[in-house]
Backbone as ProteinMPNN parsed JSONL, in Angstrom:
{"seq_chain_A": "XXXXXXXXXXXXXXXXXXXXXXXXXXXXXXXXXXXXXXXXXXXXXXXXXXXXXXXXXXXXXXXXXXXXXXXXXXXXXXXXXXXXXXXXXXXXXXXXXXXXXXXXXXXXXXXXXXXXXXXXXXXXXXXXXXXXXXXXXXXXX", "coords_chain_A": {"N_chain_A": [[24.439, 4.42, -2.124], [21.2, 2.72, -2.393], [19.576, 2.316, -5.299], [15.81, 1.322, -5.518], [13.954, 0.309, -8.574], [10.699, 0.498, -9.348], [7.706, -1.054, -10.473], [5.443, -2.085, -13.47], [5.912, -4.402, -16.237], [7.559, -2.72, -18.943], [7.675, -0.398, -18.05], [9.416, 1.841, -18.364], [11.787, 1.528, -16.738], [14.233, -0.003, -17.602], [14.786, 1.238, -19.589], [15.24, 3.869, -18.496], [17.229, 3.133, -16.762], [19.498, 3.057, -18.769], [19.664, 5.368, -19.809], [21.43, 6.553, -17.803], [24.246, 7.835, -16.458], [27.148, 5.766, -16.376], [29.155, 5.939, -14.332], [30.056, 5.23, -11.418], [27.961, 3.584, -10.68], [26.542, 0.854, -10.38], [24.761, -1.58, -11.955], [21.597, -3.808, -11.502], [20.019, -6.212, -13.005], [17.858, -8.109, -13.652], [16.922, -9.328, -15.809], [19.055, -10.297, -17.159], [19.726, -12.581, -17.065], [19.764, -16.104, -16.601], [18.105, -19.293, -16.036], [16.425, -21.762, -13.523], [13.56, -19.623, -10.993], [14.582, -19.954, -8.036], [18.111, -19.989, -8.785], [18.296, -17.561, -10.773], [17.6, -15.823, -8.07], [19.723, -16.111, -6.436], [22.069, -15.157, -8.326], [20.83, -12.3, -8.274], [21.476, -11.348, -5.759], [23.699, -12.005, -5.65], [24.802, -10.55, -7.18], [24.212, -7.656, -6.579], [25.524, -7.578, -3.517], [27.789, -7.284, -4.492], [27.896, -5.09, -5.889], [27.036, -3.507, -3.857], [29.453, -3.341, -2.487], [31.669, -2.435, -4.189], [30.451, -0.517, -5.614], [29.625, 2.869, -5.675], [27.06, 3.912, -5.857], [23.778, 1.795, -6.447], [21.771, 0.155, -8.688], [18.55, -1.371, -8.855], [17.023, -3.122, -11.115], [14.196, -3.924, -11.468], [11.084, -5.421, -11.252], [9.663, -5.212, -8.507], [7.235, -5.181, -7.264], [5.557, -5.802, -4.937], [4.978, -4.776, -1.329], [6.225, -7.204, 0.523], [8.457, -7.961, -0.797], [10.111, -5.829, -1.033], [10.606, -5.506, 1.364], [12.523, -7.333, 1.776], [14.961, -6.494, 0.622], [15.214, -4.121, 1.634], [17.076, -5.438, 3.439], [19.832, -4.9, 2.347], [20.356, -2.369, 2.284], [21.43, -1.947, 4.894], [23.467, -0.604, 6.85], [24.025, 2.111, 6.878], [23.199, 2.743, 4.115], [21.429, 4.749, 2.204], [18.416, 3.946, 0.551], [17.001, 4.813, -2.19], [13.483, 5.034, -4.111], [12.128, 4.066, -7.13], [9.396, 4.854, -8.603], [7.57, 3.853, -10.992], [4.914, 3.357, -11.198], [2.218, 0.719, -12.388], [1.806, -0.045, -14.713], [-0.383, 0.297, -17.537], [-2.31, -0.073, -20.76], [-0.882, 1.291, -22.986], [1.638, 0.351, -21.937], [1.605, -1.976, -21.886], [1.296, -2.602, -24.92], [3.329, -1.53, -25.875], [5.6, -3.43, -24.947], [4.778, -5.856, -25.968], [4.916, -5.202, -28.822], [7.614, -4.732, -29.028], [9.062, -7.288, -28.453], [8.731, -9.918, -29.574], [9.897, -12.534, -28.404], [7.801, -13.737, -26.447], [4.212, -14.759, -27.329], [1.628, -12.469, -27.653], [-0.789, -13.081, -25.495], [0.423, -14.309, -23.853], [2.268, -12.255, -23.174], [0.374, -10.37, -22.276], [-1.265, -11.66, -19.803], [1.371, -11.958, -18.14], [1.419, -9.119, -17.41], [-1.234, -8.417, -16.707], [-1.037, -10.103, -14.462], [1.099, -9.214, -12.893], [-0.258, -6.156, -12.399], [-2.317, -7.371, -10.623], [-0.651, -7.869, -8.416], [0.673, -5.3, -7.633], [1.711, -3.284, -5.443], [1.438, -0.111, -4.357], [4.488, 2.484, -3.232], [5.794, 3.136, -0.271], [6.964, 5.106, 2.275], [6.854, 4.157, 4.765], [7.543, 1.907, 4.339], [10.35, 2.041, 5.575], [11.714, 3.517, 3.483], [14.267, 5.639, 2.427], [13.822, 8.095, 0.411], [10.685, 8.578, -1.805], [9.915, 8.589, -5.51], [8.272, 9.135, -8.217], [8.079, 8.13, -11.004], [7.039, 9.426, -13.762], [5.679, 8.617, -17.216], [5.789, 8.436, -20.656], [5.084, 6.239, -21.994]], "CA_chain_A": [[23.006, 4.537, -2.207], [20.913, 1.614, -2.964], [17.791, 2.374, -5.694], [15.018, 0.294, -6.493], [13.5, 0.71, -9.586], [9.447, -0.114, -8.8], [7.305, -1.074, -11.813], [5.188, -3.57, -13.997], [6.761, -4.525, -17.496], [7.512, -1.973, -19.952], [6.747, 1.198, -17.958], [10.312, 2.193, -18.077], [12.959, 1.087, -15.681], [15.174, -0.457, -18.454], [15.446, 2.728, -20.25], [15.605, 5.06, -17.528], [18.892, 3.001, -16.174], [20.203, 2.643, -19.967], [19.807, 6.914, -19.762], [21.961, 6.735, -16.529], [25.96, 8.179, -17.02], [27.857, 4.94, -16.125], [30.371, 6.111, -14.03], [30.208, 4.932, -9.963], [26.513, 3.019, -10.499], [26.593, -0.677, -10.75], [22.925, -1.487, -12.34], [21.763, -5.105, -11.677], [18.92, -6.38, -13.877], [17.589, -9.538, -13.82], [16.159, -9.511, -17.515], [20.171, -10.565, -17.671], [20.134, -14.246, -16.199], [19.023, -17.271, -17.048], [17.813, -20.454, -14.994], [14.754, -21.033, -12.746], [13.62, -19.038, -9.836], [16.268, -19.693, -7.136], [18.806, -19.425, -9.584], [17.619, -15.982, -10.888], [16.942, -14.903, -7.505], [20.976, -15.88, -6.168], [22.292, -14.455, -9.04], [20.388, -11.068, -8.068], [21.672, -11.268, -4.501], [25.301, -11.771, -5.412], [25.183, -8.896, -7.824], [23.796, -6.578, -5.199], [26.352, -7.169, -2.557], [29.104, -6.968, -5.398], [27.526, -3.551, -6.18], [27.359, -2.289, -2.721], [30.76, -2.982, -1.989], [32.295, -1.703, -4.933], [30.462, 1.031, -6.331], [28.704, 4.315, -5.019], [25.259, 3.436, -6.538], [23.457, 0.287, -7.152], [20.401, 0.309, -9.031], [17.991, -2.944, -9.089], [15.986, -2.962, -12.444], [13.487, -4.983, -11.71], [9.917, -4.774, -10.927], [9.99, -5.003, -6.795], [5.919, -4.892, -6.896], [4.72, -5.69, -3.272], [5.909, -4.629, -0.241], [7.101, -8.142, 0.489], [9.69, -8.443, -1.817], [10.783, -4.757, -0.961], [11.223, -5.318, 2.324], [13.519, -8.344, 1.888], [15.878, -5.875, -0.263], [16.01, -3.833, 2.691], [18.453, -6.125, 4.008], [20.683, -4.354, 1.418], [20.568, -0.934, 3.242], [22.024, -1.521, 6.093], [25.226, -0.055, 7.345], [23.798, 3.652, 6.614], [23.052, 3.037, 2.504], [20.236, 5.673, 1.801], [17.428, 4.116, -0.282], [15.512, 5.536, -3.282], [12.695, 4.005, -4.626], [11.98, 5.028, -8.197], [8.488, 4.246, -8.708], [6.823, 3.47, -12.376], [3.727, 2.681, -11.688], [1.148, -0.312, -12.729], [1.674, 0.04, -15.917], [-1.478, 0.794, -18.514], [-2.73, -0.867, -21.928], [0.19, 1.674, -23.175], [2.651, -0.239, -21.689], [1.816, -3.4, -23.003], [1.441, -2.745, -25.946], [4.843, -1.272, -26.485], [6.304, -4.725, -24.693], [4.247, -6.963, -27.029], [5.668, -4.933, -30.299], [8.62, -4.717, -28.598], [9.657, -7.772, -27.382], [7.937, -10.993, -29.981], [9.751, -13.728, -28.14], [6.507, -14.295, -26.381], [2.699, -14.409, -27.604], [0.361, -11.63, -27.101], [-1.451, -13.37, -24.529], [1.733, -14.212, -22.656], [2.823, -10.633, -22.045], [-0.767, -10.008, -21.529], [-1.096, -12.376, -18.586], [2.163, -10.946, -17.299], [1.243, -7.807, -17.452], [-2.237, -8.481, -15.497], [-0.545, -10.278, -12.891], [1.82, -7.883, -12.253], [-1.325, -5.318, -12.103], [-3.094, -7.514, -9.581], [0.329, -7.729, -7.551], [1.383, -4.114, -7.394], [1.749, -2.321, -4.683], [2.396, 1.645, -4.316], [5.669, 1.777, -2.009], [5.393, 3.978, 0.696], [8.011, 6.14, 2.994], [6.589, 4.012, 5.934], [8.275, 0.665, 4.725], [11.681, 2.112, 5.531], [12.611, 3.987, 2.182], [14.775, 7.324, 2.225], [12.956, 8.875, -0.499], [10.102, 7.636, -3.263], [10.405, 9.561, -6.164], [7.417, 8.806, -8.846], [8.079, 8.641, -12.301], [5.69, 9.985, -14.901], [6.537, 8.108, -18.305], [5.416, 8.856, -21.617], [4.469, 4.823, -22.831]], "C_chain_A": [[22.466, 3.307, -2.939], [19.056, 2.029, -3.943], [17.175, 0.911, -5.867], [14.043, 0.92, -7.157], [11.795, -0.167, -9.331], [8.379, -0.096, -10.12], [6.85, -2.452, -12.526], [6.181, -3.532, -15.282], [6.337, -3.377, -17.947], [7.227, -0.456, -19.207], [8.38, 1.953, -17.665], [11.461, 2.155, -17.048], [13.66, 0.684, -16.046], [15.731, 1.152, -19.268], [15.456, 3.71, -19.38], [17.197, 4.746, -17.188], [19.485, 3.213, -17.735], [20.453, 4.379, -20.129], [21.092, 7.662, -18.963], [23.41, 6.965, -17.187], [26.146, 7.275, -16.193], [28.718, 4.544, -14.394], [29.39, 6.055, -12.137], [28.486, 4.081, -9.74], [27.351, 1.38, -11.059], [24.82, -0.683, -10.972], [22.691, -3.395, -12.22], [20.061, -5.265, -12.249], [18.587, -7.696, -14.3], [16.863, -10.508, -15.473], [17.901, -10.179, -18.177], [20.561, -11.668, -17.42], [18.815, -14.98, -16.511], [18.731, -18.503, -15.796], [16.452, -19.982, -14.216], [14.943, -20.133, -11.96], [14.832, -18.594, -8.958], [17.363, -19.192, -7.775], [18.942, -18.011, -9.872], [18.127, -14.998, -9.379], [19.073, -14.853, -6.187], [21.645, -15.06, -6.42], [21.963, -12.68, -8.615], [21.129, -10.836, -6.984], [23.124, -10.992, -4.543], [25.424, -10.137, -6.175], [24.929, -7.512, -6.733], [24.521, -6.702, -4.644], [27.564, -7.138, -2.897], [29.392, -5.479, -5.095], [27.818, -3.005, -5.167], [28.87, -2.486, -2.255], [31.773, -2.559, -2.63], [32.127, -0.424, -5.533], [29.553, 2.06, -5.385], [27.481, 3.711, -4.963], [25.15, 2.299, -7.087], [22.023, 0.908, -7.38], [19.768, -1.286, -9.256], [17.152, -2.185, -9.833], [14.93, -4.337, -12.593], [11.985, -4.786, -10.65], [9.156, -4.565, -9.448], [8.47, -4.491, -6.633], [5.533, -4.868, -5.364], [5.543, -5.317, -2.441], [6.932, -5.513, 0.714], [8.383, -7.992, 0.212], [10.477, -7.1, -1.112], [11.211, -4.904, 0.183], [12.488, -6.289, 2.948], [14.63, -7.715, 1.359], [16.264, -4.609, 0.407], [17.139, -3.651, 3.795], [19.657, -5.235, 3.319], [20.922, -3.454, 1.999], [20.871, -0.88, 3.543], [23.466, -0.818, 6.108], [24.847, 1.103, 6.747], [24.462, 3.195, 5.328], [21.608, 3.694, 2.913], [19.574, 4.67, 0.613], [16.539, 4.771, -0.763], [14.358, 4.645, -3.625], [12.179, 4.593, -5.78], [10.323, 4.695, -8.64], [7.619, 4.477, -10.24], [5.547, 3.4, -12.763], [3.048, 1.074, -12.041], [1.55, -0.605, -13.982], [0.219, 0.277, -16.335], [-0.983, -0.337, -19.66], [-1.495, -0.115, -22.904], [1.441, 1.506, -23.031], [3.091, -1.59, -21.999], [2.117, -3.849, -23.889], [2.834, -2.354, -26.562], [5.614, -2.549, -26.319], [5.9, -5.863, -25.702], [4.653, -6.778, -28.636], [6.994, -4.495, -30.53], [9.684, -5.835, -28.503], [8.629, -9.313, -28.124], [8.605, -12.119, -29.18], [8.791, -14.343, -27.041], [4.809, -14.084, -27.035], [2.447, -12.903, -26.747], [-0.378, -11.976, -25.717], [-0.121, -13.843, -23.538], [1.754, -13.079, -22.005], [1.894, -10.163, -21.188], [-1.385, -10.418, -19.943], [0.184, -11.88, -17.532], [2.02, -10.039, -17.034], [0.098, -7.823, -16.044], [-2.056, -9.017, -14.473], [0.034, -9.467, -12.224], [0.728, -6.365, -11.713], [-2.113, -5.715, -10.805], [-1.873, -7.423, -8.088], [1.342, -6.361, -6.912], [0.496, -3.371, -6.532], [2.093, -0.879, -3.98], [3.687, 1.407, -3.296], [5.041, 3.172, -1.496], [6.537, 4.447, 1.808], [7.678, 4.644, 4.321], [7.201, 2.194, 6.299], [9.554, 1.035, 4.942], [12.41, 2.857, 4.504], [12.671, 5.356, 2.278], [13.927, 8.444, 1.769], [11.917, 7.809, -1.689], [9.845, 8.614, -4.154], [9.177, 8.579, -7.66], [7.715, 9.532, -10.452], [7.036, 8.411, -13.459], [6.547, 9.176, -16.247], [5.288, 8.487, -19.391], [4.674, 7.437, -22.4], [3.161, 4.728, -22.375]], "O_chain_A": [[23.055, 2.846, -3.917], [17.91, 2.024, -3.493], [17.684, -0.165, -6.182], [13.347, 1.826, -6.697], [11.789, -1.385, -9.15], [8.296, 0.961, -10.745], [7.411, -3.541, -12.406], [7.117, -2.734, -15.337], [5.244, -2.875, -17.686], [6.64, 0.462, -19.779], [8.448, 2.652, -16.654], [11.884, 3.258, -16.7], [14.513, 0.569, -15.166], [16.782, 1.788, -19.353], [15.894, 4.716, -19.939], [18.133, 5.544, -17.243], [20.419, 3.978, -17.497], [21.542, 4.677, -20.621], [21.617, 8.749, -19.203], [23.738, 6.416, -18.239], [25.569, 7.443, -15.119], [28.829, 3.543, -13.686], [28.387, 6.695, -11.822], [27.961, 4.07, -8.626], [28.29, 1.054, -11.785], [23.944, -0.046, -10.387], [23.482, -4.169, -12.759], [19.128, -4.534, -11.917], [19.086, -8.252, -15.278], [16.553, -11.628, -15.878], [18.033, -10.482, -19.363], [21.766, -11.904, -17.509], [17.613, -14.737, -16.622], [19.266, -18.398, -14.692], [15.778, -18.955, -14.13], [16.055, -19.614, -11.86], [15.617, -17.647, -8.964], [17.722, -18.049, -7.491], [19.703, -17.317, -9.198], [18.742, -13.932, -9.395], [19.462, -13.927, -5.476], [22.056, -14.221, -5.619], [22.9, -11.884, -8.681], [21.699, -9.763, -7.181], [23.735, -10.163, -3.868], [25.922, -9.066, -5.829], [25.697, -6.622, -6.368], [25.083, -5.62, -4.817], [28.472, -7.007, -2.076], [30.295, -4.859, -4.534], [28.668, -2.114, -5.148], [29.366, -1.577, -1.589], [32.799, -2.261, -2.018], [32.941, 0.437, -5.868], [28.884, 1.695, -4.418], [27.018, 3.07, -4.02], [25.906, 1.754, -7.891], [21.361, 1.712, -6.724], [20.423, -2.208, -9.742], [16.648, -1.093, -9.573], [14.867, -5.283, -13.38], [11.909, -4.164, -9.59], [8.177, -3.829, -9.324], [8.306, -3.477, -5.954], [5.24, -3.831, -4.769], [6.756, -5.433, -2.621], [7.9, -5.124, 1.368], [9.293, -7.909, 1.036], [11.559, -7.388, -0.601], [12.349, -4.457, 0.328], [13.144, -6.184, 3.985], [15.62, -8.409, 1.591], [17.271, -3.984, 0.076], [17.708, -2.799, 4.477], [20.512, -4.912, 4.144], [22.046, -3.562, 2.489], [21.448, 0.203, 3.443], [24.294, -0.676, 5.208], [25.532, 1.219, 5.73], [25.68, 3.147, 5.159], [20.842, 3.236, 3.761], [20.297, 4.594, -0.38], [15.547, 5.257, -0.22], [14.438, 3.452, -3.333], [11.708, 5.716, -5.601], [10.484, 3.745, -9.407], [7.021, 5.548, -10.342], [5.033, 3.376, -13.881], [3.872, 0.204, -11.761], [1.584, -1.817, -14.198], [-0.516, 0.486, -15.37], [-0.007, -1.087, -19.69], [-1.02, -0.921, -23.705], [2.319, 2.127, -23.631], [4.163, -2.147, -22.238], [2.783, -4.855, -24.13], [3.308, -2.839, -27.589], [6.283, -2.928, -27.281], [6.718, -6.667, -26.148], [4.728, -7.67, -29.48], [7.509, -4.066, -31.562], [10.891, -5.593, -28.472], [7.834, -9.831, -27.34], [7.784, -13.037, -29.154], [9.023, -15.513, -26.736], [4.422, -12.917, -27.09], [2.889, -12.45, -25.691], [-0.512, -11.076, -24.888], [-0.051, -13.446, -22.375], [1.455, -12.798, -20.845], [2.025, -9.733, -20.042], [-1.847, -9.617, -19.131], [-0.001, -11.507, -16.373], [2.661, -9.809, -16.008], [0.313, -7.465, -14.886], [-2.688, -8.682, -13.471], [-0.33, -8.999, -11.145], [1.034, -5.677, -10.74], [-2.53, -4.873, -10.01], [-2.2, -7.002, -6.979], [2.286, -6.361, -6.122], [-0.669, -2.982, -6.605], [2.98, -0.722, -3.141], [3.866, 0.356, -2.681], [4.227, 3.956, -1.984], [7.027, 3.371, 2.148], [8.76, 4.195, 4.701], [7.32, 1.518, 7.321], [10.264, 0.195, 4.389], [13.639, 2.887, 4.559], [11.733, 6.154, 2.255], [13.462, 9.389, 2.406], [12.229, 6.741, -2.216], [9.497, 9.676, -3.637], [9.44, 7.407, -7.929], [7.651, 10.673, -10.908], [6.443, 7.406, -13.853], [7.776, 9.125, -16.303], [4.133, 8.759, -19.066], [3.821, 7.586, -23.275], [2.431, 3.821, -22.775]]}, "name": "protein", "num_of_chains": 1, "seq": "XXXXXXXXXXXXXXXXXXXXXXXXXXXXXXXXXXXXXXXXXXXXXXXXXXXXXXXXXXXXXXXXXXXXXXXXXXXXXXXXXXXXXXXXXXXXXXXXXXXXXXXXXXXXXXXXXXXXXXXXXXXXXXXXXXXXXXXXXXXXX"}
């Protein structure tokens, strides 16, 4: 099974997988690699087709806003893998603020700017791009 974890910063998708029992999930999380873009975005790619060929469950922890991006991670599915899609939300001024007193190695107005981009760039997911199940999680931040 292949999830993706759907979500701006801070609205839980790090601590939901960190909740997760270990055992047959590979979790790939890009908050774990360094270098630009491309780099980053290799890195993600190899881990993913590590994951699906070794373990049961792969989870991507990472914020998979538009339907773009989601449907390039599609590719991943094939060969009858069931996708979830765990969905987080937009985030809120509640979510920021936990990342900004969370998380000083950037300014205030950094996260803040991240945050509102990610707000203008999010897109609900929807059953109709291809995904098994979407499964909407309520969070407490």
């Amino acid at each position: 099974m292949f999830v993706i974890l759907v979500g701006n910063i801070a609205t839980g998708k790090s601590t939901f997988c960190k909740n997760l029992k270990k055992n047959d999930r590979y979790i790939v999380c890009p908050d774990n690699y360094s270098g630009d873009k491309r780099e980053i975005r290799e890195k993600i790619i190899n881990e993913i087709e590590y994951g699906i060929k070794n373990y049961k469950h792969v989870i991507l922890d990472a914020p998979s806003l538009t339907k773009k991006h989601r449907s390039k991670l599609l590719y991943f599915a094939r060969n009858n893998h069931r996708t979830i899609v765990f969905d987080f939300g937009a985030g809120n001024a509640n979510s920021l603020n936990r990342k900004i007193n969370e998380n000083p190695e950037l300014s205030e107005n950094e996260w803040t700017d991240i945050h509102n981009e990610n707000l203008r760039d999010y897109e609900e997911p929807s059953i109709d791009e291809g995904f098994d199940r979407i499964i909407k999680k309520n969070n407490s931040f």
